[in-house]
NUDREN-450412 format. One record per residue: residue number from 1; x, y, z of N, C-alpha, C, CB in turn. Coordinates in nm, 3 decimals. Glycine has a CB too. Layout:
# residues N
R   pos       n_X       n_Y       n_Z      ca_X      ca_Y      ca_Z       c_X       c_Y       c_Z      cb_X      cb_Y      cb_Z
R   NUM         X         Y         Z         X         Y         Z         X         Y         Z         X         Y         Z
...
# end
This chain:
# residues 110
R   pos       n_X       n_Y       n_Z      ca_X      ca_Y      ca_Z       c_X       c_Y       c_Z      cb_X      cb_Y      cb_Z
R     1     3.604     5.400     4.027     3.734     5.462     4.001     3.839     5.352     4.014     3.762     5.582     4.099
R     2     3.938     5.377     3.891     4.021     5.245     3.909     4.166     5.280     3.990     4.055     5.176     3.747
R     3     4.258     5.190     4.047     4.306     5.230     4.109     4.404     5.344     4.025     4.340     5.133     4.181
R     4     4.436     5.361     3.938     4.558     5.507     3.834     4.482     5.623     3.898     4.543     5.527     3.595
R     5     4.327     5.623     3.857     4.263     5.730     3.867     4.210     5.725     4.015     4.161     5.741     3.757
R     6     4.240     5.681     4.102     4.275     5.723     4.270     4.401     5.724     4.313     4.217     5.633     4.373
R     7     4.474     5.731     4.207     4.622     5.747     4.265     4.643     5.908     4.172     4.756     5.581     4.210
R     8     4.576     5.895     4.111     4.599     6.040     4.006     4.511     6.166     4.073     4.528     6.010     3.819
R     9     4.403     6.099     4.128     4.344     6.203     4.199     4.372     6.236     4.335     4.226     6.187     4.194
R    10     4.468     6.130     4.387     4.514     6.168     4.534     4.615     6.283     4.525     4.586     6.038     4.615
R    11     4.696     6.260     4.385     4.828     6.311     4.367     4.770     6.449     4.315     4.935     6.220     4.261
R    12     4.704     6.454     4.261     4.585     6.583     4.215     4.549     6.686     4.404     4.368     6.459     4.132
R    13     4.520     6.565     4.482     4.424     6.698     4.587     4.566     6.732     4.634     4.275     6.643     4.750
R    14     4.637     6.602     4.642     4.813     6.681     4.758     4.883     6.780     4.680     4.978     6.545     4.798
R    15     4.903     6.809     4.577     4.897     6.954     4.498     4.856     7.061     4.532     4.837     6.959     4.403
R    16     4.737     7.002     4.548     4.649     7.177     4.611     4.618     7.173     4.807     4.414     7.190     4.508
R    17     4.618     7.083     4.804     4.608     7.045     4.996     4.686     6.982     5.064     4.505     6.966     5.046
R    18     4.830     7.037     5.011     4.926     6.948     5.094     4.923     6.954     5.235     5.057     6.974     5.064
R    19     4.833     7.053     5.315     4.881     7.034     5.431     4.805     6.968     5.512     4.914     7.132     5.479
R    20     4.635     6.944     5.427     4.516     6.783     5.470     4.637     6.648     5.418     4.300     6.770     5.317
R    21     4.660     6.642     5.290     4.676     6.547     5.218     4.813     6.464     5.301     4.692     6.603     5.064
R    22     4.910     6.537     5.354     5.066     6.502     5.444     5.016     6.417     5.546     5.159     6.647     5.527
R    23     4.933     6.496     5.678     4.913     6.458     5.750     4.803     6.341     5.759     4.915     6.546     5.796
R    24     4.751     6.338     5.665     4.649     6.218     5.674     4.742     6.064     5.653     4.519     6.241     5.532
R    25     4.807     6.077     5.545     4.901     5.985     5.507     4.993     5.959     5.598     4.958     6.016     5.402
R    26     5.088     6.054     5.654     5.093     6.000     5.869     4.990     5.919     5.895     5.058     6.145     6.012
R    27     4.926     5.991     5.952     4.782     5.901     6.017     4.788     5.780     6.006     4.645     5.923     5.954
R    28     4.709     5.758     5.811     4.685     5.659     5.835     4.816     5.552     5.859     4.599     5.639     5.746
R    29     4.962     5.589     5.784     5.064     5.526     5.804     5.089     5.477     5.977     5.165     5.616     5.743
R    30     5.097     5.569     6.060     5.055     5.541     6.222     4.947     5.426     6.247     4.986     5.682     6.290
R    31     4.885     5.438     6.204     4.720     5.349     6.221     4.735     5.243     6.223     4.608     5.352     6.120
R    32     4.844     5.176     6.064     4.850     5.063     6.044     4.999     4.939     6.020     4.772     5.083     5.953
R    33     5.076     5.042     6.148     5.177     4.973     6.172     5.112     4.840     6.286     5.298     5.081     6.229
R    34     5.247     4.761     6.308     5.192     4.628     6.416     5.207     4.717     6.559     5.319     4.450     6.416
R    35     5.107     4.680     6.602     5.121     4.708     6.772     5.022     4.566     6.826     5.034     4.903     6.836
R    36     4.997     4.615     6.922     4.897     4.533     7.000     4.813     4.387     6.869     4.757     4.680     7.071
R    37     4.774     4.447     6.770     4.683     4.398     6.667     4.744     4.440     6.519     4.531     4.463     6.692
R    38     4.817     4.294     6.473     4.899     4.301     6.361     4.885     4.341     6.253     4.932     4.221     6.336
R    39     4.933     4.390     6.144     4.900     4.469     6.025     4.802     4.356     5.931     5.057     4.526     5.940
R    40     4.788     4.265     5.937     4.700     4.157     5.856     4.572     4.187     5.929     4.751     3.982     5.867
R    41     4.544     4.174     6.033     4.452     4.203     6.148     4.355     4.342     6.078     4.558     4.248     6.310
R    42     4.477     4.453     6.107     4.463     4.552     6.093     4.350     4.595     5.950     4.595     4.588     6.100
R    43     4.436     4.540     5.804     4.352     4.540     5.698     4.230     4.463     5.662     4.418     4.525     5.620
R    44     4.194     4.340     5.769     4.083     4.254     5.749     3.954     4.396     5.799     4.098     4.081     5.866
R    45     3.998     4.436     5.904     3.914     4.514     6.000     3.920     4.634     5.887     3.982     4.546     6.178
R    46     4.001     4.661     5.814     3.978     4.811     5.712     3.867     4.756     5.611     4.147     4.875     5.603
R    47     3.905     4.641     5.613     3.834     4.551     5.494     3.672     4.512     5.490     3.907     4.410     5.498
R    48     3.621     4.509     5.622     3.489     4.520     5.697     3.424     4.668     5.719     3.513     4.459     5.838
R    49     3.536     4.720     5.735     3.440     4.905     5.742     3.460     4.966     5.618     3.511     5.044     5.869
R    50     3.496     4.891     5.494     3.535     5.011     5.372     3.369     4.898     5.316     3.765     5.009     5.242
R    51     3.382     4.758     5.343     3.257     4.729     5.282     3.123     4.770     5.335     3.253     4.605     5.272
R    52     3.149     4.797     5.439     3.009     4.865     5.463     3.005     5.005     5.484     2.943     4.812     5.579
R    53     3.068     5.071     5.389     3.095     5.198     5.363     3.067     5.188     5.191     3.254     5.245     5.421
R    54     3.049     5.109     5.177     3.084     5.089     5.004     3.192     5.174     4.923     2.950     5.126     4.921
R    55     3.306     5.145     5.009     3.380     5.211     4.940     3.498     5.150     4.852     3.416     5.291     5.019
R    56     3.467     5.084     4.705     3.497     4.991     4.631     3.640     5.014     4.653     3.439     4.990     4.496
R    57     3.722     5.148     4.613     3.915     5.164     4.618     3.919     5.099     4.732     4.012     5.337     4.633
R    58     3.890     5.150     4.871     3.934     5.108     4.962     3.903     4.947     5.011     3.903     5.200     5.036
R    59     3.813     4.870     4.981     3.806     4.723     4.958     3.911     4.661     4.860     3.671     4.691     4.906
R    60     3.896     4.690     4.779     4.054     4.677     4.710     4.178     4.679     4.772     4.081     4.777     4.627
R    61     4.236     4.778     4.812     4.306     4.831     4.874     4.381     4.714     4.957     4.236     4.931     4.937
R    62     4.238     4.686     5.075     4.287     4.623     5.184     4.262     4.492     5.174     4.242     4.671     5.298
R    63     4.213     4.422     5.054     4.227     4.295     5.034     4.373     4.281     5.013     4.142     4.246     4.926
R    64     4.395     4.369     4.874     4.580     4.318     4.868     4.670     4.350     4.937     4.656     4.348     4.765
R    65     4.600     4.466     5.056     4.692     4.458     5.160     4.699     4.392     5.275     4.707     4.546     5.192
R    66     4.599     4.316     5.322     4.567     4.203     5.432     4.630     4.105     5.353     4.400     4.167     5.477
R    67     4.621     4.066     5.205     4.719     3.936     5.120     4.829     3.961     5.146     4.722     3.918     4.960
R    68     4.932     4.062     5.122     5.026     4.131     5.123     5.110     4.101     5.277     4.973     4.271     5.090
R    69     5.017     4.090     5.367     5.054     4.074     5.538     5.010     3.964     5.537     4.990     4.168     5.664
R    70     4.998     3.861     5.474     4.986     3.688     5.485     4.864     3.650     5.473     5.031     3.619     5.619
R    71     4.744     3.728     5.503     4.596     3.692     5.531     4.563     3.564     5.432     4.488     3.830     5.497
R    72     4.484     3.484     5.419     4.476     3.427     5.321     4.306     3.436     5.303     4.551     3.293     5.332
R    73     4.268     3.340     5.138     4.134     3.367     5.115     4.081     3.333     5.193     4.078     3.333     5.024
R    74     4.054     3.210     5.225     3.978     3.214     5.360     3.986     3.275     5.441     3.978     3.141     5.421
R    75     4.029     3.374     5.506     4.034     3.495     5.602     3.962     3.609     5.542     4.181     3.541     5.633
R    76     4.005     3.617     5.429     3.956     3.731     5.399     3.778     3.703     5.377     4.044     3.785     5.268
R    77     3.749     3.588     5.338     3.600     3.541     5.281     3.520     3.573     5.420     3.586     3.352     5.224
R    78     3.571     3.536     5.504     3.530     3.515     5.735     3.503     3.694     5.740     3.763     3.442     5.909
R    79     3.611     3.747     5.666     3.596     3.906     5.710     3.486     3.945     5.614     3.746     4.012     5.687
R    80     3.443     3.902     5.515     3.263     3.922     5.472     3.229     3.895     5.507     3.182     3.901     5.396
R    81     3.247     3.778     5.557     3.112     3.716     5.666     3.064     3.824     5.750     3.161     3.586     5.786
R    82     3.146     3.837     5.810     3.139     3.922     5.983     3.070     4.023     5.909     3.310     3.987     6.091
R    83     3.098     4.086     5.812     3.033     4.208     5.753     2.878     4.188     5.723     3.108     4.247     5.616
R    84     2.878     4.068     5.669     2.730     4.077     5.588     2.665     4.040     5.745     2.691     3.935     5.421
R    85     2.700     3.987     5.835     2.625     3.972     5.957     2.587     4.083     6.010     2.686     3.907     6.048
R    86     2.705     4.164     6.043     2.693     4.312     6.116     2.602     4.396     6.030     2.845     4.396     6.131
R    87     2.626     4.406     5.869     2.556     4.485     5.800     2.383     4.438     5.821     2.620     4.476     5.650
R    88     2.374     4.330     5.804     2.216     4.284     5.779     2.177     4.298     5.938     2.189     4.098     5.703
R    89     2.257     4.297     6.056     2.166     4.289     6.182     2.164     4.457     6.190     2.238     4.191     6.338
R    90     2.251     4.509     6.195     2.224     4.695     6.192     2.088     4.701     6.114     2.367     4.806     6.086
R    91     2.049     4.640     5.970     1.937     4.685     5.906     1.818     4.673     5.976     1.923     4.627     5.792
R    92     1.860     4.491     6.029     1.700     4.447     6.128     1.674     4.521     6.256     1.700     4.276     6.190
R    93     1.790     4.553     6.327     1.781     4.610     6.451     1.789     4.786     6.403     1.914     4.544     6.559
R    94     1.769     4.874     6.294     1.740     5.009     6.285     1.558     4.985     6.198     1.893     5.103     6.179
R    95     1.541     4.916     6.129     1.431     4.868     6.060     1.322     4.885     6.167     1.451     4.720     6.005
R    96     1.355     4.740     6.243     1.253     4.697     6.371     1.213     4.856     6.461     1.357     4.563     6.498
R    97     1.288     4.941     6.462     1.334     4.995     6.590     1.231     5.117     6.507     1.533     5.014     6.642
R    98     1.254     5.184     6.402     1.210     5.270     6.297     1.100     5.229     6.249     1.295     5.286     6.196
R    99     1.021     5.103     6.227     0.944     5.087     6.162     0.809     5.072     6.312     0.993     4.968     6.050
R   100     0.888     4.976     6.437     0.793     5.030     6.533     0.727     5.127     6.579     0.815     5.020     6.595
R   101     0.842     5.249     6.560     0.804     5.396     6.598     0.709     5.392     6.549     0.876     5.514     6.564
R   102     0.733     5.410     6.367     0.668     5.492     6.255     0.527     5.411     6.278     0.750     5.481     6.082
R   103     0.482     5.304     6.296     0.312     5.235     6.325     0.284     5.314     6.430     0.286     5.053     6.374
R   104     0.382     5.339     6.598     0.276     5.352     6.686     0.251     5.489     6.637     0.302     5.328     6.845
R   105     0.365     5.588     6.600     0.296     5.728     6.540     0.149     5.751     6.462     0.393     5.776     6.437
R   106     0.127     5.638     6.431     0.063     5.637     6.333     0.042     5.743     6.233    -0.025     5.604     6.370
R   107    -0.063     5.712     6.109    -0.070     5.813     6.006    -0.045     5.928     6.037    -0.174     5.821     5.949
R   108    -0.126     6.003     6.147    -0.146     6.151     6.150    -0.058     6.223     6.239    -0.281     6.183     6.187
R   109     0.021     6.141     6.273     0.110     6.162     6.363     0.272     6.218     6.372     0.101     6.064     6.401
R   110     0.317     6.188     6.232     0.416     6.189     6.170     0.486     6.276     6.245     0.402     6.212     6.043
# end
């Protein structure tokens, strides 16, 4: 979905769900002001959980909005990093953990 047609379909559900659609947009507006951990900060870290969410708008999103708050490419490239690390050790460490079970169960065991 390109970004018109997630801006057309947001503007589509707040039509019929204005009273999910208001308060979320608070939210997230709350979420990602500066406090403690600055709004560049803020979108690298959106930028790591939308990719391992696969959620292509929202990778978008928070690339040009971590650019937008100064981030630069190299920052943003470090915040895949961290992802493809976290993503691939979650696989080895649920894999290992799942695939041990599933042998000692063995066949008949299921």
């Amino acid at each position: 979905m390109n970004d018109d047609n997630y801006k057309r379909s947001i503007k589509h559900l707040e039509e019929h769900l204005p009273e999910v659609v208001e308060p979320y947009h608070a939210l997230t507006g709350t979420c990602f002001q500066a406090g403690e951990i600055e709004k560049k900060q803020k979108h690298l870290i959106a930028l790591g959980i939308s990719m391992s969410h696969r959620d292509d708008n929202c990778v978008r999103y928070h690339v040009q909005e971590a650019i937008h708050e100064g981030a630069s490419e190299r920052e943003i490239w470090e915040t895949v990093g961290v992802t493809i690390a976290l993503s691939g050790g979650l696989a080895v460490s649920q894999c290992l953990y799942w695939v041990t079970e599933a042998l000692q169960q063995g066949p008949d065991r299921g």
